[in-house]
C-alpha positions as CSV (number, residue, x, y, z in Angstrom):
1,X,1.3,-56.3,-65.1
2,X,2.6,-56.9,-61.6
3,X,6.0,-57.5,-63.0
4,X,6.2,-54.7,-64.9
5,X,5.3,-52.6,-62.3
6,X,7.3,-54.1,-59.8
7,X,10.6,-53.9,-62.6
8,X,9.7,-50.2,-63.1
9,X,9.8,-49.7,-59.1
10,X,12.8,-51.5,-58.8
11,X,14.7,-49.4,-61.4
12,X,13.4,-45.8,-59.8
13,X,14.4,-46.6,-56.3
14,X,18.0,-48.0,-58.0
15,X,18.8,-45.0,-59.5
16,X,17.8,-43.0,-56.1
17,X,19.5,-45.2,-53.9
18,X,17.1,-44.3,-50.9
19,X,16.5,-47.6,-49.9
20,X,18.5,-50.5,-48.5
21,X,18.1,-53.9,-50.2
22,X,15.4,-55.5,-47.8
23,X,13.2,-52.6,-48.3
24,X,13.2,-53.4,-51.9
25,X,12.3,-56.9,-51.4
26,X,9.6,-55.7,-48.9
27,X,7.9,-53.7,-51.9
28,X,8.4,-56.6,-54.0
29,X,6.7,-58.5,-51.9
30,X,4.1,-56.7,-51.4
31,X,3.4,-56.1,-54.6
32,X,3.1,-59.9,-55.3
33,X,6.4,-60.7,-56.7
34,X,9.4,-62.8,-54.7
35,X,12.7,-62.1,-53.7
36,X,14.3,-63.3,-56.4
37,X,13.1,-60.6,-58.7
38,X,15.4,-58.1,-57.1
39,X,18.0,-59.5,-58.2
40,X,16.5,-60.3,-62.0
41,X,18.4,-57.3,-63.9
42,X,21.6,-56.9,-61.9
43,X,23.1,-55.2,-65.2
44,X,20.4,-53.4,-65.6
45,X,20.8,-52.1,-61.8
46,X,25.0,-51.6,-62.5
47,X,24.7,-49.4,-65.6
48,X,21.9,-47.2,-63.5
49,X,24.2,-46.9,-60.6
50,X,27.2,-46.0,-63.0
51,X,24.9,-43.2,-64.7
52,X,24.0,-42.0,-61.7
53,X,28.2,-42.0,-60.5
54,X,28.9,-39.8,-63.4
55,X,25.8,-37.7,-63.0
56,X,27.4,-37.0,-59.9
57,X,31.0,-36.6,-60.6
58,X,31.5,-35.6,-63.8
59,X,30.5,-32.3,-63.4
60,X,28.3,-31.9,-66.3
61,X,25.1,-31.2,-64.4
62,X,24.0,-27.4,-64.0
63,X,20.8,-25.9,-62.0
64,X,19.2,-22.6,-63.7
65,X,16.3,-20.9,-61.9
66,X,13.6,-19.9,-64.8
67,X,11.7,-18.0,-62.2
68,X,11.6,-17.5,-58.6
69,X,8.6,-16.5,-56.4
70,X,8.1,-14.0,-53.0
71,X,10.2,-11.6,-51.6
72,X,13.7,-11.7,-49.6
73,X,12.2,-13.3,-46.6
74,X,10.6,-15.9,-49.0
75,X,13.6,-16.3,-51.3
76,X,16.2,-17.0,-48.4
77,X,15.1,-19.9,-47.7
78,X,14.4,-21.4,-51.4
79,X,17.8,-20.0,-52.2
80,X,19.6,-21.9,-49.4
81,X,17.6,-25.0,-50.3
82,X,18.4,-25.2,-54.1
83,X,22.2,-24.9,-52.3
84,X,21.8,-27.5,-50.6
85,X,20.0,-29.6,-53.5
86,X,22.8,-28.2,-56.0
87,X,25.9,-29.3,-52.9
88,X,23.6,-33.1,-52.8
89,X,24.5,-33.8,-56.7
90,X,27.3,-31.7,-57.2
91,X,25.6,-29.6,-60.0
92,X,26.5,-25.9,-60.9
93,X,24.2,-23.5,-60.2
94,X,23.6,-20.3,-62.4
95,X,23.7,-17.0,-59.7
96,X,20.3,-15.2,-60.4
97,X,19.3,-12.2,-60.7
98,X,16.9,-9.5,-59.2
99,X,14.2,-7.4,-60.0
100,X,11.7,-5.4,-58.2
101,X,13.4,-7.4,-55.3
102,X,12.4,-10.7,-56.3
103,X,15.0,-13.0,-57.7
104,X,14.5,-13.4,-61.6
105,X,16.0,-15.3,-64.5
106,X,19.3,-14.2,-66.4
107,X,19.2,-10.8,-68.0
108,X,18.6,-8.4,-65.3
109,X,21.0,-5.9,-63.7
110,X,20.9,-6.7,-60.5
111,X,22.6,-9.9,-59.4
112,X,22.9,-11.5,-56.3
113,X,25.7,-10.7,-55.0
114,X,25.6,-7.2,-55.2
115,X,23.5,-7.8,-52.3
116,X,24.7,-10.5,-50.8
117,X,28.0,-11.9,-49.8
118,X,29.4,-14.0,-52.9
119,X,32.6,-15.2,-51.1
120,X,30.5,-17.0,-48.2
121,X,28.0,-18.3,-50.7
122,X,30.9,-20.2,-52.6
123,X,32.9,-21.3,-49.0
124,X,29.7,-23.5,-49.3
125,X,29.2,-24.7,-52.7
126,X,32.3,-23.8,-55.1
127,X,30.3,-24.2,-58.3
128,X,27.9,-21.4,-58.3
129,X,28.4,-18.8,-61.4
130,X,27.5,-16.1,-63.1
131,X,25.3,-15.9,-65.9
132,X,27.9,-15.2,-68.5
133,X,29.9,-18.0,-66.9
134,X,26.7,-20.2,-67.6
135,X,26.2,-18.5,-71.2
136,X,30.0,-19.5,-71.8
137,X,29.2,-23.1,-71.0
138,X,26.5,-23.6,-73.1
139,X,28.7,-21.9,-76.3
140,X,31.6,-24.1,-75.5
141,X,29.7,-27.8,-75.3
142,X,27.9,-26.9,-78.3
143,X,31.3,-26.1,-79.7
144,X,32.6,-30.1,-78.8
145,X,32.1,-32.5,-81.4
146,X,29.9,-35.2,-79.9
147,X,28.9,-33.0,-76.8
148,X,25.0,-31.5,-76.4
149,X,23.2,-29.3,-74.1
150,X,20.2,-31.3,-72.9
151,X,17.5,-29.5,-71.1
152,X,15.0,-31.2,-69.0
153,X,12.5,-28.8,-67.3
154,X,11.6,-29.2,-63.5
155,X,8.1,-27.4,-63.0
156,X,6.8,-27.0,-59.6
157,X,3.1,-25.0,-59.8
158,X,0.8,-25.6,-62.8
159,X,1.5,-23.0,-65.5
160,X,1.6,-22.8,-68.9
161,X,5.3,-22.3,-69.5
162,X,6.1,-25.5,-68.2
163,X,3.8,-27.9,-70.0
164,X,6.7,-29.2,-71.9
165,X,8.5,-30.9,-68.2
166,X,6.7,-32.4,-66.0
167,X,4.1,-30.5,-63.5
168,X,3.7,-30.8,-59.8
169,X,1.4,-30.8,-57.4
170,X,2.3,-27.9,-55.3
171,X,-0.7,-27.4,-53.2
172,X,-0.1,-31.2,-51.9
173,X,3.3,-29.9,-51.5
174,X,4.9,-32.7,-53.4
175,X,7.9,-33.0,-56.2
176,X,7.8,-35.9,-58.2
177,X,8.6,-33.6,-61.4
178,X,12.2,-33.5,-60.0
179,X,12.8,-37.2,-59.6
180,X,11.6,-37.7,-63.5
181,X,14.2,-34.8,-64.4
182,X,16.9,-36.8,-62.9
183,X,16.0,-39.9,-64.0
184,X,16.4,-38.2,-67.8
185,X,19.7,-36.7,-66.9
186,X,21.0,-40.1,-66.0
187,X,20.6,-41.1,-69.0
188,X,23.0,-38.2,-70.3
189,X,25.8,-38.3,-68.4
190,X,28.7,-37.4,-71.0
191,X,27.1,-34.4,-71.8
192,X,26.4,-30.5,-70.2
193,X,22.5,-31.8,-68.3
194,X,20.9,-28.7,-68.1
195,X,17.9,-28.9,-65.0
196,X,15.8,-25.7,-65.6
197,X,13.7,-24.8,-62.5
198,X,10.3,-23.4,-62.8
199,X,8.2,-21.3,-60.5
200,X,10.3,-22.0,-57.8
201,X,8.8,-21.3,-54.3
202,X,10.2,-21.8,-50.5
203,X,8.0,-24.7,-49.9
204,X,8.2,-26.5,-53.4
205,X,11.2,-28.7,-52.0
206,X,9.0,-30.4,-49.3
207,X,8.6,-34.1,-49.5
208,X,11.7,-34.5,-52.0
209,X,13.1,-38.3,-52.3
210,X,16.5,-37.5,-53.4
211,X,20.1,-39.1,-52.4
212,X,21.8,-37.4,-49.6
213,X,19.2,-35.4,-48.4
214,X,17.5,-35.9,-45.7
215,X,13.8,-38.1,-46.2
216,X,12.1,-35.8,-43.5
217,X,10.5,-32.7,-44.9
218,X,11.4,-31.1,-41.3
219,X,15.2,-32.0,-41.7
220,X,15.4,-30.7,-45.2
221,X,14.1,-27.4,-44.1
222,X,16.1,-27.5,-40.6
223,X,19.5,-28.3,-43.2
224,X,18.4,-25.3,-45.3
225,X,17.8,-23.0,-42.1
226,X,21.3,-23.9,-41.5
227,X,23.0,-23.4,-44.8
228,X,21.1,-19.8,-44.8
229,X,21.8,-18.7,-41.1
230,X,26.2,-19.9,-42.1
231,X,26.6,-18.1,-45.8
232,X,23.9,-16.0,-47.0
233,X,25.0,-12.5,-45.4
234,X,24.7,-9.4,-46.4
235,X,27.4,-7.9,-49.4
236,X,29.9,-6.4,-46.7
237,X,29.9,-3.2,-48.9
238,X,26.2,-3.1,-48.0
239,X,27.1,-3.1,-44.3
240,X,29.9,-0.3,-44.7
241,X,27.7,2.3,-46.3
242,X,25.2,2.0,-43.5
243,X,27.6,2.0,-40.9
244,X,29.0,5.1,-42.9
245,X,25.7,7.2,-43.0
246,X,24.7,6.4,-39.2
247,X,28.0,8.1,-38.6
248,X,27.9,11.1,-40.8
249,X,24.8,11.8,-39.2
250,X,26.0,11.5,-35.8
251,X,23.6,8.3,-34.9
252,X,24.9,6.3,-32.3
253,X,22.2,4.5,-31.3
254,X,19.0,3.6,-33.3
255,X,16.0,1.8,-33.1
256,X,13.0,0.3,-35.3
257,X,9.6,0.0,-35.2
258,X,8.5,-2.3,-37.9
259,X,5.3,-1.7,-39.7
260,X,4.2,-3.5,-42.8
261,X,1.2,-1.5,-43.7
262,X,-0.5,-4.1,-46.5
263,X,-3.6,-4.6,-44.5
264,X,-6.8,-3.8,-46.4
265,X,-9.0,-1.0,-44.8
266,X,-6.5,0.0,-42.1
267,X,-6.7,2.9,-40.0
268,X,-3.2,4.5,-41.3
269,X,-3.7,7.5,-38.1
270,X,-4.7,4.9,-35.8
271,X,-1.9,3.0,-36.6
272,X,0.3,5.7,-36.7
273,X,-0.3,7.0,-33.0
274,X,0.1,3.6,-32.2
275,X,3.4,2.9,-33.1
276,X,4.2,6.6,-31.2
277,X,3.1,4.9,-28.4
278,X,5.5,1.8,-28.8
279,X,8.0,3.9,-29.3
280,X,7.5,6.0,-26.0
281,X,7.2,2.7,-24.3
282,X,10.5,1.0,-25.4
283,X,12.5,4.4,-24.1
284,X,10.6,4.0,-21.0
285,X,11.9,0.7,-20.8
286,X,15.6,1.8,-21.8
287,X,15.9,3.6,-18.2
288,X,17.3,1.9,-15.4
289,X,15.3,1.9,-12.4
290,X,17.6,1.1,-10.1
291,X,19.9,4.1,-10.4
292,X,19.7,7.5,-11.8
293,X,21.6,6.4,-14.9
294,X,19.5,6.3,-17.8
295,X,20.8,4.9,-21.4
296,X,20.9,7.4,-24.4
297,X,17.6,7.9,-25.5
298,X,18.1,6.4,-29.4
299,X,17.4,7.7,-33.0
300,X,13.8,5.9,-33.7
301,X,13.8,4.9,-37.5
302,X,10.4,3.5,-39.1
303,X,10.8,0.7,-41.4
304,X,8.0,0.6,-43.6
305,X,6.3,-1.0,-46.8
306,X,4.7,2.8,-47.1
307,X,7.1,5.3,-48.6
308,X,6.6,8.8,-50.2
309,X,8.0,7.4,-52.8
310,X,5.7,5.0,-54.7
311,X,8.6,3.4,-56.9
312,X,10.1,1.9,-53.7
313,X,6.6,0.3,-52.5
314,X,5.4,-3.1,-52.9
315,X,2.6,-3.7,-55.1
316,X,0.0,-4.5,-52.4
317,X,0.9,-1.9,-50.2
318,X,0.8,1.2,-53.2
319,X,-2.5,-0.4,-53.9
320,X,-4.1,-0.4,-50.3
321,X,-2.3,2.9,-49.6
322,X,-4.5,4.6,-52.4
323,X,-6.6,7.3,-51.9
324,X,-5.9,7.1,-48.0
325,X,-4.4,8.8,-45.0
326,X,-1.4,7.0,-45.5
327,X,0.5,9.9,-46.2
328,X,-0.9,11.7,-43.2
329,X,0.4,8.9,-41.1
330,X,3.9,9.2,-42.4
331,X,3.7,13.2,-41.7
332,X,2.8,12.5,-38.2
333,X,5.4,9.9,-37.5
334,X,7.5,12.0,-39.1
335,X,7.1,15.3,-37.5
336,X,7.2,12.7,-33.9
337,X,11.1,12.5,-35.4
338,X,10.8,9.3,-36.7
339,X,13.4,8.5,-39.4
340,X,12.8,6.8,-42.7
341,X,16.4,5.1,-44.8
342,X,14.5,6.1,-48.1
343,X,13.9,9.3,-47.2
344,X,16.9,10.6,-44.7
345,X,20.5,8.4,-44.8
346,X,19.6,7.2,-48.2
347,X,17.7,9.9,-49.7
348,X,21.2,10.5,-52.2
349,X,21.6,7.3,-53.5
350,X,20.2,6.5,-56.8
351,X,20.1,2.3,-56.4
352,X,18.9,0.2,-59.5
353,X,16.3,-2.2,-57.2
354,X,14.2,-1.9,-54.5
355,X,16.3,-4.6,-52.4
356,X,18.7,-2.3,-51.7
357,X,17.0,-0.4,-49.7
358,X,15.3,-3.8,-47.9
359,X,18.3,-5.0,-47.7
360,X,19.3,-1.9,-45.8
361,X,16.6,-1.7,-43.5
362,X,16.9,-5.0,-42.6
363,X,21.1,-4.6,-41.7
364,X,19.1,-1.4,-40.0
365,X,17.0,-3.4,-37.6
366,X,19.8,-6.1,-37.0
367,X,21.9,-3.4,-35.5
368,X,19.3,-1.6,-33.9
369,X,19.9,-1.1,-30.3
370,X,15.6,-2.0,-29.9
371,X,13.7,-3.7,-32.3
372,X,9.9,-3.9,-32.9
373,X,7.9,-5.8,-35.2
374,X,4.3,-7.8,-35.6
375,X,4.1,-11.6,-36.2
376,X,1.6,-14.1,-35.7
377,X,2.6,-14.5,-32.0
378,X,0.5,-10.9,-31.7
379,X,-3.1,-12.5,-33.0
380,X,-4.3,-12.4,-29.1
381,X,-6.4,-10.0,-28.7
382,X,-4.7,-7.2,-26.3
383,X,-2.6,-6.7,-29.6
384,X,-5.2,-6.4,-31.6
385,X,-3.5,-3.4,-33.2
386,X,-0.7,-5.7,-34.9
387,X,-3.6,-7.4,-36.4
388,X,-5.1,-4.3,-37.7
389,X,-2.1,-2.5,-38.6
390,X,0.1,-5.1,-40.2
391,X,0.1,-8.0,-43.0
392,X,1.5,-10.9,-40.6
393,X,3.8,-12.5,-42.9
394,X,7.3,-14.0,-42.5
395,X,9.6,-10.9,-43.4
396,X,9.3,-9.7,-39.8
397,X,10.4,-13.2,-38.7
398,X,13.4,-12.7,-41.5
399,X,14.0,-9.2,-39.4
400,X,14.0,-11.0,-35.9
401,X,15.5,-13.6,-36.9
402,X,18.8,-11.6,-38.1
403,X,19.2,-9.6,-35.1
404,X,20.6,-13.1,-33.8
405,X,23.3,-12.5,-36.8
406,X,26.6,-12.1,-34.8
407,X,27.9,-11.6,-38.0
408,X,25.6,-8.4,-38.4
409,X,25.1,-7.1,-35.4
410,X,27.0,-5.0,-33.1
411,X,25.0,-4.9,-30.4
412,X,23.3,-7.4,-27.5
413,X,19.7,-8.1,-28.7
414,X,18.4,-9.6,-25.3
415,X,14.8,-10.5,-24.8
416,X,13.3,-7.2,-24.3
417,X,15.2,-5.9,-27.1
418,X,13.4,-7.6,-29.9
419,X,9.8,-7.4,-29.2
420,X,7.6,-9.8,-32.0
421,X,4.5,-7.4,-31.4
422,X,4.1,-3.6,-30.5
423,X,4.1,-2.9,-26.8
424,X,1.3,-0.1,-25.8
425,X,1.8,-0.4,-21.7
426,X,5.6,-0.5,-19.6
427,X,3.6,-4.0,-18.9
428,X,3.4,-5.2,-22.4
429,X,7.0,-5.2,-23.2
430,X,8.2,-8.3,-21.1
431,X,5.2,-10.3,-21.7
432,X,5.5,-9.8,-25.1
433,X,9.0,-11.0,-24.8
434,X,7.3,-13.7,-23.2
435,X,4.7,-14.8,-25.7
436,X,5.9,-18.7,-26.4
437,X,7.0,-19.6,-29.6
438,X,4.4,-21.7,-30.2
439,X,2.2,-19.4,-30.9
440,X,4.0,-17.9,-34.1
């Protein structure tokens, strides 16, 4: 048994090519065996290496996303890390789609880059097509005497559709399902490999053993963060039409207050006359103290999960906004002269998804002259109201995070000018520029 198991171990970390040599004979060790049976099956270890060569190189192995999970500011950062993975081995991967602003499988509409900038996506990786190039693919290998489309499914959360590949552990946050994939595909390589991705989430590459990546969890995320920040931009078109409407409606300067209204039993007026007050307190802070000269007083637009429009709302937001003062709150901030996209600059477009307008207010907020949001940092309790108000997730980090986008913006974002909570004193705005980062 020990020499089985050691054999077996020997072959996976061959084809992965993760380890040197005298970690191998450590394991073997260690497991009770001797030097000497590393190098027992040396053709064994030479046709693994050569499969895995031609995995590589002969350009036969394509990624397709059966189905993706969370929002934008979840799906940026599983998009740049299937990139990244895709880049590592070489393999084409199938552009996907969108719906209800969540990417999706082949057959929808939408596709990415009609919201996002194609040309900077393939500066990065070259091989990254369309679903009709994908399609065209599969019809021509089937079309090749000798040639077959293999499929091998990856699955990373426990779910029915994917009891045919091999499930992993997500809530350990751990992937062995992709190593066994690749270990099938090497045993294909003259033929069009097919890896189809299940359930695909931004954490579900942690803890990945795979060759050219980095081993650290941290690093593999830090790579992705880089890969994002570089080439996934807004579609330029995108930008233009904003940039048109702000100036057919005379706005030369704007700002945001953020307000992602998803928490359960909220107080929608409460909420409401607080984010008045945040926004009295970042003009206040606009003036110059030391001279008379004060900076124009900007066009205050709310970016919202609420909406007078229920179409454009996400699902836990319509449901908590039920039978509520929710569209009280929106009356007030609007009659305050707050601005909504959906409802003024945008109000003629018909747009096919949701993400257009998210994209939009997010390009919004990036050029905003003032920015305003509620993260984690804002848990302490003299901004309780952030707590109260907002659902603390990560797509106000996504907002603060691309006003740092020289790319996107066109204006200086210093400290003061993105705040991570909603300031309610002239005090408040500085410390809350303040607030460390550790505390996200």
């Amino acid at each position: 048994m020990t020499t089985f198991c050691a054999g077996g171990m020997i072959v996976l970390l061959s084809l992965l090519g993760l380890w040197r040599m005298e970690t191998l004979v450590g394991i073997v060790m260690k497991m009770g065996g001797t030097p000497d049976m590393v190098f027992d099956s040396q053709q064994q270890q030479q046709q693994l290496q050569r499969q895995q060569y031609l995995l590589r190189h002969n350009g036969n192995l394509w990624f397709y996303v059966d189905s993706w999970h969370e929002g934008i500011a979840g799906w940026r950062p599983s998009l740049s890390q299937m990139l990244l993975l895709s880049k590592t081995f070489n393999a084409t991967l199938v552009e996907p789609t969108i719906t209800q602003s969540r990417l999706g499988r082949c057959g929808n509409k939408v596709v990415l880059s009609d919201v996002l900038n194609r040309t900077l996506i393939t500066d990065y990786h070259s091989k990254f097509v369309t679903c009709q190039e994908y399609l065209q693919a599969i019809e021509q290998s089937t079309k090749n005497n000798g040639t077959v489309v293999v499929y091998v499914d990856v699955c990373w959360d426990k779910e029915p559709r994917c009891k045919n590949g091999v499930v992993s552990d997500h809530s350990k946050r751990h992937s062995p399902s992709l190593l066994t994939a690749l270990q099938a595909a090497a045993h294909h390589p003259q033929d069009m490999i097919v890896l189809r991705f299940h359930n695909v989430w931004q954490n579900s590459m942690s803890n990945l053993n795979i060759p050219g990546l980095p081993t650290d969890t941290n690093d593999i995320i830090t790579a992705a963060k880089q890969v994002a920040k570089q080439h996934l931009h807004f579609n330029r078109n995108l930008v233009r039409t904003l940039e048109s409407k702000l100036e057919q409606h005379n706005i030369v300067n704007h700002a945001v207050i953020h307000w992602r209204a998803e928490q359960v039993h909220a107080s929608y007026m409460e909420c409401a006359n607080a984010i008045v007050r945040a926004r009295d307190v970042m003009i206040q802070s606009m003036t110059n103290k030391t001279t008379t000269t004060t900076t124009t007083t900007p066009t205050f637009f709310l970016m919202s999960s609420l909406s007078s429009n229920d179409q454009l709302m996400w699902n836990g937001a319509r449901r908590n906004a039920a039978n509520t003062s929710a569209p009280q709150a929106l009356e007030l901030l609007h009659t305050k002269g707050f601005m909504k996209l959906d409802e003024t600059l945008l109000v003629d477009e018909d747009y096919e998804d949701s993400i257009f307008y998210v994209a939009m207010d997010l390009i919004l907020a990036s050029k905003a002259q003032m920015f305003a949001t509620c993260t984690a940092r804002c848990r302490w309790p003299k901004y309780h109201l952030c707590k109260r108000c907002n659902w603390i997730g990560n797509f106000a980090h996504l907002a603060l995070e691309l006003r740092t986008d020289t790319t996107t913006t066109t204006t200086t974002t210093s400290a003061t000018g993105s705040l991570p909570c909603w300031p309610q004193t002239a005090k408040q705005v500085k410390a809350i520029a303040k607030i460390p980062k550790e505390h996200l």
